[in-house]
C-alpha positions in Angstrom: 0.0 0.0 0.0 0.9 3.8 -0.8 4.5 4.4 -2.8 7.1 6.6 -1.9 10.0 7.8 -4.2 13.0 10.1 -3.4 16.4 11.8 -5.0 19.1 13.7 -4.1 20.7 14.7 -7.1 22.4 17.8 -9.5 19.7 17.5 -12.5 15.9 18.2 -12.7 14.3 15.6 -10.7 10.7 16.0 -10.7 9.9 13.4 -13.3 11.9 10.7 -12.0 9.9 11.2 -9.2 6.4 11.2 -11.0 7.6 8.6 -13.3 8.4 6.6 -9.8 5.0 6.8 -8.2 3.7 5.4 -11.9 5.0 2.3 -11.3 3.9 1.7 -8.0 0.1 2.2 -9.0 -0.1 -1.3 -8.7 0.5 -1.1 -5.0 -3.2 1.1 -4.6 -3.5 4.5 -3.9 -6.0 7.3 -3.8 -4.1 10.6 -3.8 -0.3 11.5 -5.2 1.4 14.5 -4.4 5.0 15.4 -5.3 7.7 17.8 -3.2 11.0 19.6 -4.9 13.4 22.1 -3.4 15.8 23.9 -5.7 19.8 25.3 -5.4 17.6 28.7 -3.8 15.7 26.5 -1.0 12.7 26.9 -2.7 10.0 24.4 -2.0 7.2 23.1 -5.1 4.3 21.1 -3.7 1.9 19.6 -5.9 -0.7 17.3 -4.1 -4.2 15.8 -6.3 -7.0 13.4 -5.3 -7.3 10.5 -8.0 -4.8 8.7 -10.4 -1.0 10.0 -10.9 -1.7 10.8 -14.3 -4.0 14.0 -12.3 -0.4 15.0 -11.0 1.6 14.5 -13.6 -0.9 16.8 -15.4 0.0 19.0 -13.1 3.2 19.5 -13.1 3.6 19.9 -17.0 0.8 22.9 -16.1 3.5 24.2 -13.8 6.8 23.0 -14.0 8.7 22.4 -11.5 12.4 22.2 -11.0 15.0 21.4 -8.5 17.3 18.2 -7.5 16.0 16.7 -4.5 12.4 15.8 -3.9 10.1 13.2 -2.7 6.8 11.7 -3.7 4.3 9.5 -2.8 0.8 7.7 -3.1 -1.4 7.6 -0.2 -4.1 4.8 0.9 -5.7 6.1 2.9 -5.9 5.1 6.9 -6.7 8.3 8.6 -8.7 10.8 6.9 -10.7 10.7 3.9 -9.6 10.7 0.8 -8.5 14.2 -0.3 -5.9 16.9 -1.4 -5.6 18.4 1.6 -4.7 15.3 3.4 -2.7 14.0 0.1 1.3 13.4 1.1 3.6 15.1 1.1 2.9 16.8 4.5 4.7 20.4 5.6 6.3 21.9 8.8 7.7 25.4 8.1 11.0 23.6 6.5 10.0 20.1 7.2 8.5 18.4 4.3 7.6 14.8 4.9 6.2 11.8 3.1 5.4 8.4 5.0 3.7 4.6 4.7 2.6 2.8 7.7 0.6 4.2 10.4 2.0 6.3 13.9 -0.5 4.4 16.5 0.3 7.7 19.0 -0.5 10.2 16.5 -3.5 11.3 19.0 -1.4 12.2 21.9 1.8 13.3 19.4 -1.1 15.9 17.7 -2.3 17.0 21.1 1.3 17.8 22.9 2.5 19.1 19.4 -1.1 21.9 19.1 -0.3 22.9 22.8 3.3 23.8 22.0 1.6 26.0 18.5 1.4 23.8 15.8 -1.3 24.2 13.4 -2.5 20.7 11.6 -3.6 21.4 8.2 -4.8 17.3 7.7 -6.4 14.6 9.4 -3.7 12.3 8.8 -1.1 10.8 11.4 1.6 11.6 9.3 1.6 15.0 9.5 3.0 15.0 13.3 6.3 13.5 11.6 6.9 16.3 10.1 5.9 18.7 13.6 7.9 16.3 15.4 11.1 16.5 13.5 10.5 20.5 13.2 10.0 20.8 17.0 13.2 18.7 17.5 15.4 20.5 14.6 15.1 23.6 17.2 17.6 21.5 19.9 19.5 19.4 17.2 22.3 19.7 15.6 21.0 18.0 12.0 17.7 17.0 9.9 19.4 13.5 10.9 19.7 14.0 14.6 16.3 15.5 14.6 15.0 12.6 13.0 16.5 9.8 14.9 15.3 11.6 18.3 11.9 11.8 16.7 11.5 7.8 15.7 12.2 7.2 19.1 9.1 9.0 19.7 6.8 7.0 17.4 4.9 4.0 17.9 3.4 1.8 14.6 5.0 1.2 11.6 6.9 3.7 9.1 8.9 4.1 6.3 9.4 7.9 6.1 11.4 10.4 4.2 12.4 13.8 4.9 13.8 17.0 3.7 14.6 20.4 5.3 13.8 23.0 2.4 17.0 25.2 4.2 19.5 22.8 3.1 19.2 21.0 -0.2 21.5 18.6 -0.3 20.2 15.7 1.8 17.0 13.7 2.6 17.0 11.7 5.9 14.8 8.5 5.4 13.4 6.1 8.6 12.1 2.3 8.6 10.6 0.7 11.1 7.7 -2.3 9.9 7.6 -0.8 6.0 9.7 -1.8 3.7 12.5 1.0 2.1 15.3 0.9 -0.5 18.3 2.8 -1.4 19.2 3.2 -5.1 23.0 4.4 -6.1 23.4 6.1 -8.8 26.6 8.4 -9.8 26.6 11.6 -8.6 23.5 11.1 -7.7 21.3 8.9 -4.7 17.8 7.9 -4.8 14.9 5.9 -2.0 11.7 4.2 -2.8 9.2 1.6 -1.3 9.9 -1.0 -3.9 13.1 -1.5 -6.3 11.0 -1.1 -9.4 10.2 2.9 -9.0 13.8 3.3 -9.7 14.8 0.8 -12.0 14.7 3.5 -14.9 17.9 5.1 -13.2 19.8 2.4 -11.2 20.2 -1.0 -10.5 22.2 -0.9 -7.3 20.0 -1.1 -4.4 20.6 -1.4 -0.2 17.5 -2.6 1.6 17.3 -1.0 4.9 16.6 -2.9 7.8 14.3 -2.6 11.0 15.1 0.6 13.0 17.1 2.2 10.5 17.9 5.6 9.7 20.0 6.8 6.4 21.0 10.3 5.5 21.3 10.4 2.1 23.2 13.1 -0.3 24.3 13.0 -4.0 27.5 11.5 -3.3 27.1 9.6 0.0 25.0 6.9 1.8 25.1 7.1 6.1 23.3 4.2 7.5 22.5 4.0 11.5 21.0 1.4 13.1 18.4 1.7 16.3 21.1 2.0 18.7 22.5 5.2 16.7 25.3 3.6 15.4 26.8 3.6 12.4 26.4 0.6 9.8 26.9 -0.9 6.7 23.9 -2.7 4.6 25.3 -5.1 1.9 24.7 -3.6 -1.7 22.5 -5.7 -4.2 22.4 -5.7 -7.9 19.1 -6.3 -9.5 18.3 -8.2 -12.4 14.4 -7.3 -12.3 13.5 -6.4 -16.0 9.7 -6.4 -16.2 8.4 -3.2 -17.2 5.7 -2.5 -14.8 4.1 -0.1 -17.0 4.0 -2.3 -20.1 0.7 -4.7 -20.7 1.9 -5.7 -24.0 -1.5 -6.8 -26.1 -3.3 -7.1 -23.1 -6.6 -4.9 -21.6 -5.6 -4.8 -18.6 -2.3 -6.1 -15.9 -4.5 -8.7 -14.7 -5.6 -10.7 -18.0 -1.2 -10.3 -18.7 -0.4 -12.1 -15.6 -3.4 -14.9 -16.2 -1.7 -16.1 -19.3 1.9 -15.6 -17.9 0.9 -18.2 -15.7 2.8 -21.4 -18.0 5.6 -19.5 -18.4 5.7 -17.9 -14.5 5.3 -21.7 -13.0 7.9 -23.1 -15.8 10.4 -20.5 -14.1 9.4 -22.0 -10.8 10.4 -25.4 -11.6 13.4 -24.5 -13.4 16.9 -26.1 -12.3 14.6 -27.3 -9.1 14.1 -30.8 -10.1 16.4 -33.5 -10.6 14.7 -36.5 -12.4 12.7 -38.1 -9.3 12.4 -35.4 -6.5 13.0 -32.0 -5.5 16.7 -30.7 -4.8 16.7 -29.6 -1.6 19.0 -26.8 -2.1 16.2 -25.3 -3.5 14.8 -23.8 -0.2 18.7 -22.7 1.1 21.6 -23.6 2.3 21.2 -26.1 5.4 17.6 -27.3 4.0 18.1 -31.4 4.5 19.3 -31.4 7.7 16.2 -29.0 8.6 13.7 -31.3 6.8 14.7 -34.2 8.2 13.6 -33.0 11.9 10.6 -31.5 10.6 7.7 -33.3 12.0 5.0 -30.5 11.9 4.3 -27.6 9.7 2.6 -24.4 11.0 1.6 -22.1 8.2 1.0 -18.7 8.7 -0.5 -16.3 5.9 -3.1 -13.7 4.5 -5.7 -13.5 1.7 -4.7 -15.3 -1.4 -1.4 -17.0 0.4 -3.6 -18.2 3.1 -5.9 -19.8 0.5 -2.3 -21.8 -1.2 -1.5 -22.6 2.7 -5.0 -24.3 3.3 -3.8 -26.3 0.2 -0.6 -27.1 1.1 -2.6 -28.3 4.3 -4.0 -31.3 2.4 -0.5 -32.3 0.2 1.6 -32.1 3.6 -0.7 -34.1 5.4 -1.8 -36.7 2.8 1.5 -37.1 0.8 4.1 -35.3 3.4 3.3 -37.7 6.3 3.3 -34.9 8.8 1.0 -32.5 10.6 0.2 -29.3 9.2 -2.0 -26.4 10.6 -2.9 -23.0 8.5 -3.5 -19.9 10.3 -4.6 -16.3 9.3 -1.3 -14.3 10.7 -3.4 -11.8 11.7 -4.9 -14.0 13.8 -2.0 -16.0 14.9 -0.1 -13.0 15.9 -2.2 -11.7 18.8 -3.0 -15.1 20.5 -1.3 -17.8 22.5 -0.1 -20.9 20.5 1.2 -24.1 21.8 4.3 -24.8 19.5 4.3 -28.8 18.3 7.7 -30.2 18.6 10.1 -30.5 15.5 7.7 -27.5 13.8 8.9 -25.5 10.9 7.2 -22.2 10.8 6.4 -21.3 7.1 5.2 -18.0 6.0 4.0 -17.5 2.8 3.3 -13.7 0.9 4.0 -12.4 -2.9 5.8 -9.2 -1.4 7.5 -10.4 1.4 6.2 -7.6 3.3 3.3 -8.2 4.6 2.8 -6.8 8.0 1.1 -9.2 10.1 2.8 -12.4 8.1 5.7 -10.0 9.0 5.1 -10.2 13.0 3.9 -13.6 13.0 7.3 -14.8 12.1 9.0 -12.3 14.6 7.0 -13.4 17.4 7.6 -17.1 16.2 11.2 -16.8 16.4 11.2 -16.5 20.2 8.6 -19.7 20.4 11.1 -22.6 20.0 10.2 -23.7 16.0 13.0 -25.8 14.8 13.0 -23.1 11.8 11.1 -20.9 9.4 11.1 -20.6 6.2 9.5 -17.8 3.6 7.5 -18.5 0.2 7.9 -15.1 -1.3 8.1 -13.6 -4.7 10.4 -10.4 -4.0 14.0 -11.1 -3.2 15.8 -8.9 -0.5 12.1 -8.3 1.0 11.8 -8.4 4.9 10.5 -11.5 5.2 13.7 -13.4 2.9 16.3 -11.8 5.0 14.8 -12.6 8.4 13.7 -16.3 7.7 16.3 -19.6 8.0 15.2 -20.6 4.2 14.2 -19.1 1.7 12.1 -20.3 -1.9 11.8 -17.5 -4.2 8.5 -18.3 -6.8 10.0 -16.1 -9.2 6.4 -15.2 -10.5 8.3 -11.7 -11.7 6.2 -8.4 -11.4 2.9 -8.8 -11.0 1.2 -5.5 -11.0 -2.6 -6.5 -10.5 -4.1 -6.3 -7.3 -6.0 -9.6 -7.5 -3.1 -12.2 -7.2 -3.0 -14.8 -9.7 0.0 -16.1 -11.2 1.8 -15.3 -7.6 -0.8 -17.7 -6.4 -0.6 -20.4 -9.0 3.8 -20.2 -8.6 3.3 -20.0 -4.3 1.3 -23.9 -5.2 4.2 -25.0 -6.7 6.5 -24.3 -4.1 4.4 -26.0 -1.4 4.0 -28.7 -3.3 7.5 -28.9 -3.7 8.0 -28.7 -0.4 6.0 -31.3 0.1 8.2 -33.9 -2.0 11.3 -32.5 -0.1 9.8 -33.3 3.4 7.9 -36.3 2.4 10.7 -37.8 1.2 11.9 -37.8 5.0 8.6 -39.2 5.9 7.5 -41.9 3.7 6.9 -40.7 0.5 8.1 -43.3 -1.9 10.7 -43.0 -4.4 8.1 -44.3 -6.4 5.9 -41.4 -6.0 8.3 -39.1 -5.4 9.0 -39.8 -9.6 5.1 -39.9 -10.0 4.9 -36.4 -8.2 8.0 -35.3 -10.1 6.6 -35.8 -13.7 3.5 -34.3 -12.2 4.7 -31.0 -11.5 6.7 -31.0 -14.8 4.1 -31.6 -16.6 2.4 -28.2 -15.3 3.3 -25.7 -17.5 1.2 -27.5 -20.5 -1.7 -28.5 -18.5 -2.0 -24.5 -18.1 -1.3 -24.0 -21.6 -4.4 -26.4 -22.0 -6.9 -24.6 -19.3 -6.3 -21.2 -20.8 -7.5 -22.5 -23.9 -10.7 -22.5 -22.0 -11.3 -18.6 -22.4 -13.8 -17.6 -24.9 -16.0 -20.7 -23.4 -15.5 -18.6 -19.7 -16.2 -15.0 -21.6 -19.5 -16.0 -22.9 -20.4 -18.2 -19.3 -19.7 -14.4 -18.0 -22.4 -12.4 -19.6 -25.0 -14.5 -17.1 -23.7 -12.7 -14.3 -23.9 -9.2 -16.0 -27.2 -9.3 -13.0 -25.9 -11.1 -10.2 -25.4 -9.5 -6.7 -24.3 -12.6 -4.8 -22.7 -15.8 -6.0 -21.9 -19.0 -3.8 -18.6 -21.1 -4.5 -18.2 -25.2 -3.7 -15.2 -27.7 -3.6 -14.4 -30.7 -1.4 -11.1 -31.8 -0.3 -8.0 -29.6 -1.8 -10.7 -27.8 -3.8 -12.4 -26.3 -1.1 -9.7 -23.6 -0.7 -9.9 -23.0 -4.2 -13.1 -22.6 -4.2 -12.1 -19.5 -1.4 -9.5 -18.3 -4.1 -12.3 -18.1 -6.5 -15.1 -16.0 -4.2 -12.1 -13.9 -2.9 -11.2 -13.1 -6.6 -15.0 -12.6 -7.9 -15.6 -10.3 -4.9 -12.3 -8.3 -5.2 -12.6 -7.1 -9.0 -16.7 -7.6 -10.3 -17.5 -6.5 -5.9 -20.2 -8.8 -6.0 -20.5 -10.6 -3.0 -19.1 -14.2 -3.3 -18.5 -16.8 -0.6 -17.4 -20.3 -0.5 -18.3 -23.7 1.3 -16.6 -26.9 2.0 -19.8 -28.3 -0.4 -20.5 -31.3 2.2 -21.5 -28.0 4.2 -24.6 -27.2 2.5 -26.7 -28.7 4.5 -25.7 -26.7 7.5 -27.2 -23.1 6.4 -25.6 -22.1 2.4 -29.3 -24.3 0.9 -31.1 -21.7 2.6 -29.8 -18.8 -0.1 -30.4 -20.9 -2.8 -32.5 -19.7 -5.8 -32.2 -19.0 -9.1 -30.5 -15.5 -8.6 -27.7 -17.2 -7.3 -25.3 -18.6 -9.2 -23.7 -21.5 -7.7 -19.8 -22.0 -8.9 -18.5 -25.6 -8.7 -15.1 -27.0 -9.1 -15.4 -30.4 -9.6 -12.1 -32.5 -11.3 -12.3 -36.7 -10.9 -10.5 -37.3 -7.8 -11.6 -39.8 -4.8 -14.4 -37.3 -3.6 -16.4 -36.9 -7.2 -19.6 -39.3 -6.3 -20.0 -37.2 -3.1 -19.7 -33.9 -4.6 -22.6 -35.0 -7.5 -24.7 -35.4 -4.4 -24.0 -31.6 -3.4 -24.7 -30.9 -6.8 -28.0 -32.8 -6.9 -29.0 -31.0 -3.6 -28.8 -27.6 -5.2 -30.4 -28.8 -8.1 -33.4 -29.8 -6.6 -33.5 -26.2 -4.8 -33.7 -24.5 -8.2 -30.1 -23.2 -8.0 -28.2 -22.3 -11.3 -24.9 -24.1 -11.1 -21.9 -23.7 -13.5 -19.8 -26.7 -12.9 -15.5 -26.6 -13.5 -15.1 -30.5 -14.3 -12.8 -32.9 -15.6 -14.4 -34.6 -18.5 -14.1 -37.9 -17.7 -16.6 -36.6 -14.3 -19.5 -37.2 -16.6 -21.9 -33.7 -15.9 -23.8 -32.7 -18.5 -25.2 -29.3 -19.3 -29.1 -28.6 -18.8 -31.3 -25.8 -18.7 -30.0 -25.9 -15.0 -26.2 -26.4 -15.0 -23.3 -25.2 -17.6 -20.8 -27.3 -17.6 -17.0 -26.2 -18.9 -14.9 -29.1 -18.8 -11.0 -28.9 -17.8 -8.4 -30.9 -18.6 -7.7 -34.3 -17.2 -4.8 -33.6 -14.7 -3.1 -35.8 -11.9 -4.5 -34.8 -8.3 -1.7 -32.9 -7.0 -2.2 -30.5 -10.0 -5.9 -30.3 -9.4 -6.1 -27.2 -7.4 -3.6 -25.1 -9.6 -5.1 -25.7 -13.0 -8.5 -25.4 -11.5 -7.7 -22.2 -10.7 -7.4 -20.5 -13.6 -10.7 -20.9 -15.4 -12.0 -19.0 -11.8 -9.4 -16.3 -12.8 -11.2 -15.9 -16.0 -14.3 -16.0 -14.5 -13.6 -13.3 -12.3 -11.6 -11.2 -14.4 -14.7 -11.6 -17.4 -17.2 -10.4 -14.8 -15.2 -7.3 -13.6 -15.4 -6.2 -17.2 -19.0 -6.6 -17.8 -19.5 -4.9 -14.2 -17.2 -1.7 -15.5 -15.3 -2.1 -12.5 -11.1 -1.2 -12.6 -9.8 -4.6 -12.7 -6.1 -3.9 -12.0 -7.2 -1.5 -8.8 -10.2 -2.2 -7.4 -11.5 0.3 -5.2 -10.4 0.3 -1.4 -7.6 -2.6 -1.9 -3.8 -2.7 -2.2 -1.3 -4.6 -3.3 1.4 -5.2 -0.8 -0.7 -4.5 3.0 2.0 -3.4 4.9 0.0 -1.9 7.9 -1.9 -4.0 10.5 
């Protein structure tokens, strides 16, 4: 959520800045506003409501100069949506953008009005910049103001800061939300995320918790939370998606749908001998880990908790261990009785997830044998600070509504599955069956998205719907979450999903024929029993539209459509089924009108509680 950008250097910076922000839409925002002060100490601030194409209309109205600046767009978490509470924020000479959220704002605000300051915003960011002003008065530095004004703050921030009297320096702070350093020559840059910059460098330092950097054109200073000085290891980036690029595609999401063959085919890639899963794959040190591992405890949000709830079923069934799924939300503010031998696995696309984030903090004082991380974004918070590591290597993906970092987190779980069952019982035998399975992956996509213009014209009966009702059983049943979560997310109408044995215990009572009923049905051990569930809703008048393998025998009626998916080994099942509910979903959202890549209220990476 939100996006801040940053430079310190000798030329015009203003459009790296707005140029920045535009490739962090993806992220979710509702306001952008930009902030430049020149050789003169002059200080441009431009703030609008709506999409960063409002500012960088703006600024070609009324252009702006100078080399250092910072930018940012705002979710918003305190105060409506609205210029005047649009980053960046001002104090006299303090200007100030920031993600996260201050939890003492209220108290900051009231001792900051009684000493004179005048709050022009509603937000909690703007007593960063009062704070750092009140402090500059006794300090001798924007950086020794700062660092006495973190100590200060409670919550989570990633914050940047410029004193419009002295040019040649920003001063940044993180503490819970994720900030990089880019190097350039001459010149120095910051962001939220390595791809705002990656049109000027690709030399990056990823701050850690606590830190605070003062940055100038030709110098980095890094302190840690003690105040002392530090050195963070420098990382070259090989990222070269274009986030701003859909290629022939409408719209981010329908791109990353059919990157999904390729995305997983990267997965597997150099992962896989001929009859199992390298181990090296999840980091150094991974065998010896797996083979105390006698209980998995999963902790995740949204569409990663959804892929943990499958991994539930592989790990159990195939793995030979115990396996427990929790929302980290969830798991973070209770008290959990740690199984012995349990590896702690977190799962998020951007590695920055804030509760996921805690959750594996709080774990690391618990006694797990050791945690490891399914994440997308190399270098993020949640790679460093785990024992192993598997990157998905899902590249980029700019929509809101997950899908191919979804499909590619599958993959690694059910890798994980081979390397732990392998410690626990799993065959050589299937170990090969499994193997081929997984390899075989990429086509079976190929196959499903073939599906499409079937799933396009299936969408044009929900052009009415308000309400839709989603049903698997076994491994399915998650997917059948993944499906509601995504229908709800882009088309907002309201979905929800069942474990379909469930029916019985309240969902029949909604059924009619203004509720489509969503099925996903491939020919696995719990087929006959799901027909029942189909029969049941039948009877009821419901309108179902039925995923199934072929060989499942359902036939379309007046009452049922029936769009049959390829044939496809078990372990498979739930990522190939998922895709004809992307389509669904995504095919909707565009009859509804709604903006698929950012729907309304939502946000990419949630890095606040």
């Amino acid at each position: 959520m939100c996006g801040i950008v940053g430079a310190v250097a000798q030329r015009d910076v203003v459009d790296i800045l707005v140029e920045g922000l535009r490739r962090l839409e993806y992220r979710g925002y509702d306001s952008a506003g930009v902030a430049v002060v020149n050789s003169s100490g002059e200080l441009t601030r431009l703030r609008r409501l709506g999409k960063v194409k409002e500012l960088a209309d703006a600024v070609a109205a009324a252009p702006v100069t100078g080399g250092t600046g910072i930018a940012h767009t705002r979710w918003a978490t305190h105060g409506e949506p609205s210029e005047r509470n649009a980053h960046p924020h001002v104090s006299s000479n303090i200007t100030v953008v920031h993600n996260g959220i201050i939890e003492n704002h209220a108290p900051l605000r009231e001792a900051l009005q009684a000493k004179g300051y005048v709050f022009t915003s509603d937000t909690d960011t703007e007593v960063i910049a009062h704070l750092v002003e009140e402090e500059l008065k006794s300090a001798a530095s924007l950086l020794a103001a700062v660092q006495k004004s973190v100590k200060q703050l409670h919550g989570a921030y990633g914050t940047v800061l410029m004193d419009k009297t002295d040019a040649s320096r920003v001063v940044v702070a993180r503490s819970g939300s994720p900030l990089v350093i880019g190097l350039g020559i001459g010149e120095n840059f910051i962001a939220s995320d390595q791809l705002a910059l990656l049109p000027v460098t690709r030399r990056f330092i990823f701050l850690e918790e606590g830190d605070v950097a003062e940055i100038t054109r030709h110098s980095v200073r890094i302190f840690d939370s003690n105040g002392n000085a530090i050195e963070r290891e420098v990382h070259e980036s090989n990222v070269s998606y274009d986030a701003g690029d859909k290629g022939q595609y409408r719209h981010f999401m329908l791109k990353e749908i059919y990157e999904q063959p390729n995305a997983i085919n990267n997965t597997l890639e150099g992962r896989l001998s001929s009859d199992s899963v390298l181990d090296e794959t999840f980091g150094n040190g991974a065998a010896e880990l797996f083979k105390k591992v006698k209980h998995v405890q999963i902790v995740a949000c949204g569409t990663s908790y959804h892929s943990g709830m499958v991994a539930r079923y592989w790990l159990e069934s195939l793995g030979g261990i115990s396996c427990n799924v929790e929302i980290a939300s969830e798991f973070r503010y209770r008290k959990s009785f740690v199984q012995p031998n349990s590896l702690l696995v977190s799962i998020s696309q951007s590695g920055e997830t804030a509760d996921t984030l805690a959750a594996l903090r709080l774990a690391k004082e618990a006694g797990y044998v050791g945690s490891l991380t399914i994440c997308n974004v190399a270098g993020s918070s949640l790679v460093r600070e785990s024992d192993l590591a598997f990157m998905t290597r899902a590249g980029a993906e700019i929509g809101v509504a997950s899908t191919k970092a979804f499909t590619t987190q599958l993959v690694g779980l059910a890798m994980l599955t081979l390397a732990i069952g392998k410690y626990n019982g799993l065959t050589a035998a299937q170990q090969r069956e499994l193997t081929e399975a997984l390899k075989s992956l990429p086509g079976k996509l190929e196959q499903a998205l073939t599906l499409a213009p079937q799933i396009e014209a299936l969408a044009e009966e929900f052009a009415d719907k308000h309400h839709a009702l989603f049903l698997g059983r076994g491994d399915q049943y998650p997917i059948a979450m993944e499906g509601a979560l995504k229908l709800k997310e882009i088309s907002y109408i309201h979905a929800e999903a069942y474990a379909a044995g469930e029916l019985k215990h309240g969902p029949l009572a909604l059924i009619d024929a203004q509720m489509p009923i969503i099925v996903v049905a491939p020919n696995n051990d719990l087929l006959e029993k799901l027909k029942s569930n189909v029969e049941e809703v039948r009877a009821r008048g419901g309108i179902l539209y039925v995923f199934a393998d072929a060989d499942a025998k359902f036939q379309s009626d007046a009452t049922m459509r029936v769009i049959n998916v390829p044939h496809v080994a078990d372990i498979l099942a739930p990522i190939v089924y998922t895709l004809p509910l992307q389509l669904l979903s995504y095919y909707v959202a565009i009859i509804k009108g709604t903006d698929v890549d950012q729907p309304r209220n939502l946000a990419k990476s949630v890095t606040v509680e």
